[in-house]
C-alpha positions as CSV (number, residue, x, y, z in Angstrom):
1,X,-215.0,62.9,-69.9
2,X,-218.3,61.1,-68.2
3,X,-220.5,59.0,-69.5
4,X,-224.2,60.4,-69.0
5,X,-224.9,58.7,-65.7
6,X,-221.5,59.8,-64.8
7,X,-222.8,63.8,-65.6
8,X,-226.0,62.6,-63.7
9,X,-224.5,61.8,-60.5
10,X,-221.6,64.5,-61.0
11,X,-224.9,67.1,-60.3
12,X,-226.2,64.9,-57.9
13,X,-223.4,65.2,-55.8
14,X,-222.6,68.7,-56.0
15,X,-226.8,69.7,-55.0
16,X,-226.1,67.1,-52.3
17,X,-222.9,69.1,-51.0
18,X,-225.3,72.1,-50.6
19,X,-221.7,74.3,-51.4
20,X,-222.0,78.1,-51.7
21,X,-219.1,78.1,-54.0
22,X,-221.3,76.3,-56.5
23,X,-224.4,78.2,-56.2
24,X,-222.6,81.6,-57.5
25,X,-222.9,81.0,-61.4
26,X,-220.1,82.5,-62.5
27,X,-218.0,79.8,-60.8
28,X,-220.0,76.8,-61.8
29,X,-222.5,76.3,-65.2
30,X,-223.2,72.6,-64.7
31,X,-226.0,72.9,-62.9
32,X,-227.9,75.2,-65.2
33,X,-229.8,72.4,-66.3
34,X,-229.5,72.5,-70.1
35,X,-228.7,69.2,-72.1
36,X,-225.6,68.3,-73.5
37,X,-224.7,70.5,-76.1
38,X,-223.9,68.8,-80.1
39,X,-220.1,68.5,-78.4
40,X,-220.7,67.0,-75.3
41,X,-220.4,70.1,-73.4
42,X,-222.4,69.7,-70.2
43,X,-221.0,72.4,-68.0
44,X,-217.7,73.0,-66.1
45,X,-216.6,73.1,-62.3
46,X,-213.8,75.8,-61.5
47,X,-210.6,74.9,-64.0
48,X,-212.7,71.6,-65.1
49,X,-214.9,71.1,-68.1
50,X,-217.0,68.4,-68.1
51,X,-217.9,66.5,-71.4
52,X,-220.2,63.7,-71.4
53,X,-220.2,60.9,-74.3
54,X,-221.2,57.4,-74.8
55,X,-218.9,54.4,-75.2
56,X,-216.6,54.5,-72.6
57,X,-215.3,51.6,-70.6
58,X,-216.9,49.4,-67.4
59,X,-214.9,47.4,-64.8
60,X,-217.2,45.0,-63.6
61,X,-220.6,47.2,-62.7
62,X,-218.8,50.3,-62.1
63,X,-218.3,52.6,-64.5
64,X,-214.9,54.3,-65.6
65,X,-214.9,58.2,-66.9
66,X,-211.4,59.7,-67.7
67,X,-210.0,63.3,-66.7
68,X,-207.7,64.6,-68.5
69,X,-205.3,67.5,-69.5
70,X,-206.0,68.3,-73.1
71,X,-202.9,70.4,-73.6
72,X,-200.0,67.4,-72.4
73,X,-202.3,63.9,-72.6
74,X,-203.4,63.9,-76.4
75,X,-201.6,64.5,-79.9
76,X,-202.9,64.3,-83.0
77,X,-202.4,64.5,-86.8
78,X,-204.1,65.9,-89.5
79,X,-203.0,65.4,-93.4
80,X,-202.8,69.2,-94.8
81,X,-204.5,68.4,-97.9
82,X,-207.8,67.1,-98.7
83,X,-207.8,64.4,-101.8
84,X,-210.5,64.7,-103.9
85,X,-211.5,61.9,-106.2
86,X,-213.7,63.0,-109.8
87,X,-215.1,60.4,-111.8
88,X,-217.5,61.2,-114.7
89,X,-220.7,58.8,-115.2
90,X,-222.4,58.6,-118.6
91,X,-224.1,55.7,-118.9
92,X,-226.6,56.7,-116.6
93,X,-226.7,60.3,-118.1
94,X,-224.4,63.2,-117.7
95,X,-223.3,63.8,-114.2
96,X,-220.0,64.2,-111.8
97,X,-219.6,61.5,-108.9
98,X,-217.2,63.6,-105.7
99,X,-215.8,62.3,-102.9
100,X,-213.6,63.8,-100.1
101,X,-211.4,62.3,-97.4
102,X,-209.2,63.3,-95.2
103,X,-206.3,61.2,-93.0
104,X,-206.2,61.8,-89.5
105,X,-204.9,60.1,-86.4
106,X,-205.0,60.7,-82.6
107,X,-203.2,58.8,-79.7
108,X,-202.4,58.9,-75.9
109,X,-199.1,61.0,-76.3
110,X,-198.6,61.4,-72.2
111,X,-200.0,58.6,-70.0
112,X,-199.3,60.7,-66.6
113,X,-201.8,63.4,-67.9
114,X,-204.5,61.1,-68.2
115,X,-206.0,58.7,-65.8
116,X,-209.3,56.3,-65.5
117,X,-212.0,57.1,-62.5
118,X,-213.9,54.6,-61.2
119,X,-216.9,55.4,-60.2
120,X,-219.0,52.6,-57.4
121,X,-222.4,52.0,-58.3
């Protein structure tokens, strides 16, 4: 998980390494140049897919990004049912008010699978 300048500088290293691993694209997608797609999907590196998002952390003027494993590090909990709430107006006129919500949660269930990078600027 990288912030955009993070993503940035990711491809900016990797064109600077001038590796022939990366310039086969079936290994590597994330210099295909397209944008981040409506996930935050910006490409992957072999066993590594990169997501870029805003919001995350600084430490002084550097900026942190986070790798992890999404299988061990994160657990979440979503309630089966959706509640609905009905109400009927009148006084306005004749029409049905809905609304929807749904109770979830997410936490940091394995701190070893996760960890902070730092990245100089």
């Amino acid at each position: 998980m990288l912030d955009f300048k993070g993503a940035l500088e990711v491809k900016k290293d990797i064109n600077a390494s001038a590796s022939a691993i990366y310039s086969q694209p079936e290994r590597s997608n994330i210099l295909n140049g397209s944008f981040a797609q409506p996930n935050g999907f910006i490409g992957s590196l072999p066993a590594i897919d990169l997501y870029a998002t805003t919001g995350l952390p600084t430490s002084g003027a550097d900026d942190v990004s986070l790798v992890f494993n999404p299988d061990i590090a994160i657990a979440g909990m979503v309630d089966p049912a959706v509640t609905v709430w009905e109400n009927t107006v009148t006084a306005d006129g004749m029409f049905k008010e809905y609304a929807a919500y749904l109770f979830n949660t997410f936490v940091e269930w394995n701190d070893a699978a996760g960890v902070g990078v730092l990245s100089a600027t």
